[in-house]
C-alpha positions as CSV (number, residue, x, y, z in Angstrom):
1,X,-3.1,-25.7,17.2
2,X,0.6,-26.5,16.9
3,X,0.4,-27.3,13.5
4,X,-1.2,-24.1,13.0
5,X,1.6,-22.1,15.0
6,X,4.9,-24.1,13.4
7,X,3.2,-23.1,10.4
8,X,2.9,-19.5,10.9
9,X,6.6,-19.6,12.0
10,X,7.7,-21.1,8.3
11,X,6.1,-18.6,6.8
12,X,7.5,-15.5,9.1
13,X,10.8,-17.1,8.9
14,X,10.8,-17.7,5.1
15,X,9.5,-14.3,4.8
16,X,11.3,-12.1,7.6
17,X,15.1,-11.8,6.0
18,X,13.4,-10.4,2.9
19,X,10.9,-7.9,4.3
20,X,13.3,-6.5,6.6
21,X,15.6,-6.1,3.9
22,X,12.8,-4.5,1.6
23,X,12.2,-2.5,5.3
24,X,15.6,-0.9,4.7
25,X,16.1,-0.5,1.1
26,X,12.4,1.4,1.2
27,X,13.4,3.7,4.1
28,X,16.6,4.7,1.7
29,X,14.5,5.6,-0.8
30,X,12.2,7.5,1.3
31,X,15.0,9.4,2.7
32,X,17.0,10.3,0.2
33,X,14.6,10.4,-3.1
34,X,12.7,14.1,-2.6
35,X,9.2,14.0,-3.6
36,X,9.6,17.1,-5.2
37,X,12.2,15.8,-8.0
38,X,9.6,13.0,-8.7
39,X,7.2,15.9,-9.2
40,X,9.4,17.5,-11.7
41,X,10.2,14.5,-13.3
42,X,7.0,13.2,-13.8
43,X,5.3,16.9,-15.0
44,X,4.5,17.6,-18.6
45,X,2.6,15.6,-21.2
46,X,3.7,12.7,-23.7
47,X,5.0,8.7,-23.0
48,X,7.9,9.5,-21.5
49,X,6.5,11.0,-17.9
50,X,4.3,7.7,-18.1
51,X,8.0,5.6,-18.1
52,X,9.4,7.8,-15.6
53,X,6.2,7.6,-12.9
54,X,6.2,3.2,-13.7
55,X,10.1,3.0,-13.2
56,X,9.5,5.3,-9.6
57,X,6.4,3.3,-8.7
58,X,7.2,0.1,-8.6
59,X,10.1,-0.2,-6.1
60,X,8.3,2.2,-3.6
61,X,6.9,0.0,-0.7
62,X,3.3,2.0,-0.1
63,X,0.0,-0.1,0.3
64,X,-3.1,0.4,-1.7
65,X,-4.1,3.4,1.1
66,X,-0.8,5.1,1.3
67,X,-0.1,5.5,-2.6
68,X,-3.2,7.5,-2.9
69,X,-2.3,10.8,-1.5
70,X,1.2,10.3,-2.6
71,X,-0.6,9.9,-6.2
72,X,-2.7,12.9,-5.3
73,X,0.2,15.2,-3.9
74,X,2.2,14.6,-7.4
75,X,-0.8,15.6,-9.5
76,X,-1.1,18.7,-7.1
77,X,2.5,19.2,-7.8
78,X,2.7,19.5,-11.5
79,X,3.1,15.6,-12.3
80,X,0.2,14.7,-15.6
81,X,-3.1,13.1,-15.8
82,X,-1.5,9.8,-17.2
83,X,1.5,9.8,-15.1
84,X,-0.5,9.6,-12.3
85,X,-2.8,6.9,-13.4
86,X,0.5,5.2,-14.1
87,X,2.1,5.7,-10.7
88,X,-1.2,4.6,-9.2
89,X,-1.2,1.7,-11.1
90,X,2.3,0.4,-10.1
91,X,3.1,1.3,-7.2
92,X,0.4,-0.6,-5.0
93,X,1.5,-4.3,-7.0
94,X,5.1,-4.4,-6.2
95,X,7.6,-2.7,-3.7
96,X,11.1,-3.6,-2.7
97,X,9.8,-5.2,0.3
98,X,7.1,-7.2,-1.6
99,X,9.2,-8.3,-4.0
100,X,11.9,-9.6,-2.1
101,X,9.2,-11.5,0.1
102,X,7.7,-12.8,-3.2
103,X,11.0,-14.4,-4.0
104,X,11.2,-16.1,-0.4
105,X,7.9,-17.9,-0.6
106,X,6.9,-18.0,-4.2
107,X,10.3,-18.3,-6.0
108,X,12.3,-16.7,-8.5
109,X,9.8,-16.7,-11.2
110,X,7.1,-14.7,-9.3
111,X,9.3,-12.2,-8.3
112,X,10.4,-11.4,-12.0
113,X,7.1,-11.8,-13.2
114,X,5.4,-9.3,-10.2
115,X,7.5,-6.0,-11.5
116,X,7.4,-7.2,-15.2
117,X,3.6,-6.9,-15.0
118,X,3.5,-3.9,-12.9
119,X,5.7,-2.2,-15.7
120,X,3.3,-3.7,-18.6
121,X,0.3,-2.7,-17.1
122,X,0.9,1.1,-15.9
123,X,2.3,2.0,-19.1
124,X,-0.8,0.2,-20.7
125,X,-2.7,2.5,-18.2
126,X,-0.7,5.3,-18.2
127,X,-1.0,5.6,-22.3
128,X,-4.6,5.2,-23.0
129,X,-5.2,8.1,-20.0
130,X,-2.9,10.2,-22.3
131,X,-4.7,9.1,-25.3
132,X,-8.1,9.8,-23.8
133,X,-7.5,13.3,-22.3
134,X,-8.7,16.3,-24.7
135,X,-10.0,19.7,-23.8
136,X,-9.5,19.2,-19.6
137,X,-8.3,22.6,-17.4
138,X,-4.9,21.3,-16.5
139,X,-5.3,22.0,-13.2
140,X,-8.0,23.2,-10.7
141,X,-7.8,26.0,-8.1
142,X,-7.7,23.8,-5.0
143,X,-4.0,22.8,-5.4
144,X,-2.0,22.4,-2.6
145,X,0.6,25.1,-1.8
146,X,4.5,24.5,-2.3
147,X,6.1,23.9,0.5
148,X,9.7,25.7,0.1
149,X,12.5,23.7,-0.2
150,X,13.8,22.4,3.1
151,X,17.7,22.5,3.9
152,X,19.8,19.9,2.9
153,X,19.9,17.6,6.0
154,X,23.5,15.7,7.0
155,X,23.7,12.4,6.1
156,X,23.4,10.4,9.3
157,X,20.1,12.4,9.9
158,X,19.0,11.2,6.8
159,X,20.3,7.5,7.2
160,X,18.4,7.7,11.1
161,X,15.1,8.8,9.3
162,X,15.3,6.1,6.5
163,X,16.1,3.4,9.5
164,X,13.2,5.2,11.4
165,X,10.9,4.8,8.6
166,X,11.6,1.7,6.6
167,X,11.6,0.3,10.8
168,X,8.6,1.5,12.3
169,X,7.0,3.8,10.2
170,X,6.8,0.7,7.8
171,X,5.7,-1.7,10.0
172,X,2.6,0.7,10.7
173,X,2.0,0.8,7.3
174,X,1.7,-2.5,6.2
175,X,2.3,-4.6,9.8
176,X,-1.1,-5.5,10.2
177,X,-2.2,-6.3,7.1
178,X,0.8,-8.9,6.8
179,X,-0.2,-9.8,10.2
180,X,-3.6,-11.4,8.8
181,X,-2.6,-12.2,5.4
182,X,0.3,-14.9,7.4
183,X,-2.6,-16.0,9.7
184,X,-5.3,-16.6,6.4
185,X,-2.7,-18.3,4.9
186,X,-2.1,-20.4,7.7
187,X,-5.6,-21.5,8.2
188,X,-6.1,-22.5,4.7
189,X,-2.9,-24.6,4.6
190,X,-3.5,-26.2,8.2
191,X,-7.6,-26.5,7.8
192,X,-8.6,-26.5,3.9
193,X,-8.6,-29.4,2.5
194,X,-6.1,-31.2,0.3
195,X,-6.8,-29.9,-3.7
196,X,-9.4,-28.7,-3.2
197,X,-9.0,-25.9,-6.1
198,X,-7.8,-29.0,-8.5
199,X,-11.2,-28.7,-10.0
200,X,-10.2,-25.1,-11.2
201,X,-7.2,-26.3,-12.5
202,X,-9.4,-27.4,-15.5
203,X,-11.6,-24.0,-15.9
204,X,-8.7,-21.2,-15.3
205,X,-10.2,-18.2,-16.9
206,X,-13.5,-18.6,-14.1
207,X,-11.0,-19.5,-11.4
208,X,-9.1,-16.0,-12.2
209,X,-13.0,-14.3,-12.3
210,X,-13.6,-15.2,-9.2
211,X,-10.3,-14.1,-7.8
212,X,-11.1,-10.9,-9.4
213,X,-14.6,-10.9,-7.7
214,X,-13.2,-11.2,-4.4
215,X,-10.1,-9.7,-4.8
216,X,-11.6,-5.7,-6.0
217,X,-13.7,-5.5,-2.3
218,X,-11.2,-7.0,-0.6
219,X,-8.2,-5.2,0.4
220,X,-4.9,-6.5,0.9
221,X,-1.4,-5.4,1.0
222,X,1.3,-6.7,-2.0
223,X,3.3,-7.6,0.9
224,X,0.2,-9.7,3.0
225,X,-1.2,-11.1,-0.3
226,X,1.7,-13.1,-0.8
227,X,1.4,-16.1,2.1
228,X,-2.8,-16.0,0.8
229,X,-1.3,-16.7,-3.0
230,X,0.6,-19.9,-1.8
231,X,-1.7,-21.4,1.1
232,X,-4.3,-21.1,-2.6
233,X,-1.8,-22.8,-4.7
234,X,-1.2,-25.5,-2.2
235,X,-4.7,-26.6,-2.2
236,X,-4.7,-27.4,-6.2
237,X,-5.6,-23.5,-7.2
238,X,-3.3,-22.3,-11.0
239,X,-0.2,-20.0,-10.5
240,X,-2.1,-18.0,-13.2
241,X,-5.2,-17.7,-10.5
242,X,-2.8,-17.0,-7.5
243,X,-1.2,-14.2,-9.9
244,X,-4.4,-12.6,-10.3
245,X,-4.6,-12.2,-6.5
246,X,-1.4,-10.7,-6.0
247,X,-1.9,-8.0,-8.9
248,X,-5.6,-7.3,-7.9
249,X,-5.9,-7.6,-4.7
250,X,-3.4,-4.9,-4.0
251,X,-4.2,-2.3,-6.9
252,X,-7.8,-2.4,-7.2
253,X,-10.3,-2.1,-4.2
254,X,-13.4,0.4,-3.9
255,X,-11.5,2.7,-1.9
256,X,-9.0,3.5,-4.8
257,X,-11.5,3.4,-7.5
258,X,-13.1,6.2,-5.8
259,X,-10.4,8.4,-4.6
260,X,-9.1,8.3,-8.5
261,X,-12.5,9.2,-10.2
262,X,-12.5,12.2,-7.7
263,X,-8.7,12.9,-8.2
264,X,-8.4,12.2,-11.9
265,X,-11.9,11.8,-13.6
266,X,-14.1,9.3,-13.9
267,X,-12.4,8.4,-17.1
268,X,-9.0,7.5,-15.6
269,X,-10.6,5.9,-13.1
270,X,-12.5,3.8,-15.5
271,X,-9.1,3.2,-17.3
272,X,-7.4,2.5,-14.5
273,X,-9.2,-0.3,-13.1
274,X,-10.5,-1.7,-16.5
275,X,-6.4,-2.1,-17.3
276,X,-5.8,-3.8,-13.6
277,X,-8.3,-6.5,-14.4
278,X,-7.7,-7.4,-18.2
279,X,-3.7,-7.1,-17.8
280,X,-4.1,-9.3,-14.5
281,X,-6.3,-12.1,-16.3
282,X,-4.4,-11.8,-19.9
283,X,-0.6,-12.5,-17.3
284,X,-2.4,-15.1,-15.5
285,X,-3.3,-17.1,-18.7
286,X,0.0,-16.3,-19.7
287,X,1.4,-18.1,-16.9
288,X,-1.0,-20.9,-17.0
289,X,-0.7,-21.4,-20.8
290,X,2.4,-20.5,-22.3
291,X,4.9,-20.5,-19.2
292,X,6.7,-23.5,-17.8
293,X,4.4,-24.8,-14.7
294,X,8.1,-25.6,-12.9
295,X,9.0,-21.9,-13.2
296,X,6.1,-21.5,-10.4
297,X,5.5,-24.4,-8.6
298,X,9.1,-25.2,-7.6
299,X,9.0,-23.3,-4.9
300,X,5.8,-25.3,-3.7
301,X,8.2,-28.6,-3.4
302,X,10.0,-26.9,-0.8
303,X,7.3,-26.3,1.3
304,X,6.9,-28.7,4.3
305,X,3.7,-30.8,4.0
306,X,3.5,-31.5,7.9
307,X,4.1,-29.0,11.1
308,X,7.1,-31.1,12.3
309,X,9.0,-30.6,9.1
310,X,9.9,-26.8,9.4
311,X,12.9,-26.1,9.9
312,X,14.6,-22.9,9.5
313,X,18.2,-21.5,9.5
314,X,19.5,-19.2,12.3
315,X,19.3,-16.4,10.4
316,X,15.7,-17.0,9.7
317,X,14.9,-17.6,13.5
318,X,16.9,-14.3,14.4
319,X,14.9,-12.5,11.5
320,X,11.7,-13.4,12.2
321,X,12.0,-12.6,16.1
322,X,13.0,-9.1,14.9
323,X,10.4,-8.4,12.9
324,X,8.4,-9.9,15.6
325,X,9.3,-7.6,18.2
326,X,9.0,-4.4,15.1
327,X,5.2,-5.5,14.8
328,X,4.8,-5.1,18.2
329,X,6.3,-2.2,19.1
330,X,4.2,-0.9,16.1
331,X,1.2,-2.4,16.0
332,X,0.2,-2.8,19.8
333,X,-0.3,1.0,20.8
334,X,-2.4,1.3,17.6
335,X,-4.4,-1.3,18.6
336,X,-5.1,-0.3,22.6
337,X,-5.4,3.2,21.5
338,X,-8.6,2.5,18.7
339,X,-9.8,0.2,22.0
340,X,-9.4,3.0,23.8
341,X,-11.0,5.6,22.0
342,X,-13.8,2.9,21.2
343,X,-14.9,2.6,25.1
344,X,-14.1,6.0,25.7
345,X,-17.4,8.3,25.2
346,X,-16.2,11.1,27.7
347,X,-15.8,14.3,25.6
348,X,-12.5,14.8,27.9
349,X,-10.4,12.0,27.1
350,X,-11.0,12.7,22.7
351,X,-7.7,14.3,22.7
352,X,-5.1,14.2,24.6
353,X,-3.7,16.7,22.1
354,X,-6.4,19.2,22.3
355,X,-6.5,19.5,25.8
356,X,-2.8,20.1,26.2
357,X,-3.2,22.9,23.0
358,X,-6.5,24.4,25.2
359,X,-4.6,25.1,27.9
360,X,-2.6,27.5,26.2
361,X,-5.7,29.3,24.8
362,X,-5.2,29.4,21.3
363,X,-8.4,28.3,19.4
364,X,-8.4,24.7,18.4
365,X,-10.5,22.5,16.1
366,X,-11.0,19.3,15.5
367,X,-12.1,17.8,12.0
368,X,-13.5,14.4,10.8
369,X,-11.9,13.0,8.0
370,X,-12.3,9.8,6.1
371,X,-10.3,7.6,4.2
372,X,-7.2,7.6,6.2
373,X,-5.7,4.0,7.0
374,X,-2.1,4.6,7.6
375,X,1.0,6.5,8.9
376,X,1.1,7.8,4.8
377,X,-2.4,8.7,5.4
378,X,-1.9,10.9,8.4
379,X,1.7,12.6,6.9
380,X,0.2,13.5,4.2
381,X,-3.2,14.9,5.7
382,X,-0.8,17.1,8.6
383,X,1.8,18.2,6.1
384,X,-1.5,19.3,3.6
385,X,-3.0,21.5,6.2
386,X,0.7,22.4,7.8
387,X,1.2,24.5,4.8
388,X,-2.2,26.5,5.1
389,X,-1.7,30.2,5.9
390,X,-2.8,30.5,9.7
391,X,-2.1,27.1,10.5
392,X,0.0,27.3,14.1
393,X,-0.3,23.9,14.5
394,X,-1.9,20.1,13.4
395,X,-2.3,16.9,14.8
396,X,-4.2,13.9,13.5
397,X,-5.3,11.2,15.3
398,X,-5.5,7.9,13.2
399,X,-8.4,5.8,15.8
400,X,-10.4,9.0,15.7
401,X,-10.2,10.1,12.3
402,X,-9.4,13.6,13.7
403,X,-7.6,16.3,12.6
404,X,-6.8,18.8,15.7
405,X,-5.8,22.1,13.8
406,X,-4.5,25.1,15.8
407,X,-5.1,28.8,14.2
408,X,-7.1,31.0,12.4
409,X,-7.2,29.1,9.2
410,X,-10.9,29.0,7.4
411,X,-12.7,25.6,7.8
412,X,-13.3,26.3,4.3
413,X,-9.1,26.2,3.8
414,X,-9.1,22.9,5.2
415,X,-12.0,21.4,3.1
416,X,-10.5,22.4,0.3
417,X,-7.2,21.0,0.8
418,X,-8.1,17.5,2.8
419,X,-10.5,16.9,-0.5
420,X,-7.4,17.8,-3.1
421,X,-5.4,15.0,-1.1
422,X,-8.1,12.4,-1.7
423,X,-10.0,12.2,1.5
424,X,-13.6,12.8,2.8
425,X,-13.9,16.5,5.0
426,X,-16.8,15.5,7.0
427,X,-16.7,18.9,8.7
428,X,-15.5,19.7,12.5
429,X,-16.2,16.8,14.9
């Protein structure tokens, strides 16, 4: 058990100086990049909005879950077919945060290598979309309305909402799912045996098949996927293999697949995830066959071989008890609240929200809505419905998979608009 612990400690402290950096850097771009000049930018047809929607994707820090109705909101918002399936493409691979972590644990060549492929493979995407669309109505009646420009905020407010969200909101997004990607990765280096993927070494191409087969239902963050990729290539398994889990595992799951054949036609979806795969498998043997095997594994020499061996810096130590105390400030009220609204059958204690809203007497529903997994998830579905004519007031609640909605806006309004973001109306609960 202490080998397991001093253990997870490398990794956090390896990891922590990065991610909080890539913590910052993301909440600057969230705060001061306006998701309506990406919309402009990336509208209109041809290879350039395809560029444009790969070079904006792949330093935003959102998970698999939270690019979605991002993707969604910028096809609602003017942006193409093909820049879309672009943006979708890169942006769940690679991140400011993910890359800077990649470069702590894996080394200098994975971190080029990450955003290089990300590039490659959403303009590989992004083009054949382009080249496949014909005849298609441009754009459907259930967009989402415009919300009117908002007022230029000051600059501190702006620099306190990128600190707030690259520092909480953040950690809510992808703190759990770097929670357990640090703890598999643990296990595997602590309890797995020795080389035990040096078999695969000699069959590559069905070692990167089978990370494929596992990596598509399994979901995993760019950020969490990185400790798995390492504990792997500790125990004999090809830098090519390991690659193919941090490109896959990240951009393609079921969840996505089916959210983009809804958004953007079974055809880009079929493009989409047909262009994850081959471009992850055709890098990986890339990596395995023509790239220098010390560009990736010289990070592996570093690595301690026994729990009593780790030693990290001050800086590390003081990094990874901040991020530490971040995960729990974010990730513990989550968790007691799903508990709570698990054990909790009493139709009085659904909604705190609703019962505070009642009391007022305006007339308040409540909605059941699938698909959401994060703090991107739940913006996105309360801004959506925010903008509805009639809408007084909404409130989602994440454990429930609720949406509380005050006003005399149509259920019909609401159906319309949570399916147009990428989620499942299941009507009112």
């Amino acid at each position: 058990m202490t080998e397991l612990l001093n253990t997870l400690l490398y990794m956090l402290g390896e990891m922590a100086p990065y991610i909080l950096l890539g913590f910052f850097i993301a909440g600057l771009l969230h705060a001061f990049v306006p998701q309506r000049m990406m919309s402009r930018h990336l509208s209109g047809t041809g290879w350039r909005s395809v560029v444009k929607a790969a070079l904006f994707g792949i330093p935003l820090p959102l998970c698999s879950c939270g690019v979605l109705p991002t993707a969604v909101a910028l096809r609602r918002n003017g942006a193409s077919r093909a820049a879309s399936t672009s943006f979708l493409i890169a942006t769940p691979q690679t991140g400011v945060d993910s890359i800077a972590a990649t470069y702590s644990l894996l080394g200098p060549a994975f971190a080029v290598v990450r955003p290089v492929a990300a590039l490659a493979t959403s303009l590989a995407g992004g083009c054949l979309v382009e080249a496949q669309e014909q005849e298609e109505a441009p754009a459907d009646d259930c967009a989402l309305p415009h919300a009117e420009e908002s007022e230029k905020k000051p600059f501190m407010r702006r620099f306190v909402e990128a600190l707030r969200y690259g520092f909480y909101d953040m950690v809510q997004s992808i703190g759990g799912w770097l929670v357990v990607g640090l703890v598999i990765a643990a296990i595997i280096t602590v309890f797995v045996p020795e080389h035990l993927f040096l078999a695969a070494a000699e069959y590559p191409i069905l070692a990167m098949l089978a990370v494929v087969a596992i990596a598509i239902p399994m979901y995993v963050c760019a950020t969490g996927s990185i400790p798995i990729a390492l504990s792997l290539m500790l125990k004999g398994l090809t830098p090519g293999a390991a690659f193919v889990l941090l490109m896959a595992g990240p951009a393609a799951n079921f969840a996505s697949i089916t959210v983009v054949s809804r958004a953007l036609g079974k055809r880009s979806a079929a493009i989409y995830i047909t262009t994850i795969v081959l471009s992850a498998i055709a890098i990986g043997c890339v990596i395995d066959y023509l790239l220098p095997s010390a560009w990736f594994y010289g990070r592996l020499a570093a690595m301690p071989t026994e729990a009593a061996h780790c030693h990290l810096s001050w800086l590390e130590l003081v990094s990874a008890a901040a991020l530490t105390v971040m995960l729990a400030i974010a990730l513990v009220p989550q968790w007691i609240g799903a508990k709570r609204h698990h054990h909790c059958h009493c139709h009085d204690c659904e909604s705190e929200t609703n019962n505070i809203i009642d009391m007022t007497h305006k007339l308040t529903r409540s909605y059941k809505i699938q698909g959401m997994q994060c703090p991107h998830c739940k913006a996105s579905v309360e801004r959506g419905i925010a903008q509805l004519p009639g809408v007084e007031a909404v409130t989602v609640d994440l454990s429930s998979k609720t949406a509380s909605v005050t006003g005399s806006c149509p259920a019909s309004d609401i159906e319309r608009t949570v399916t147009a973001l990428g989620f499942d109306y299941l009507g009112e609960a």
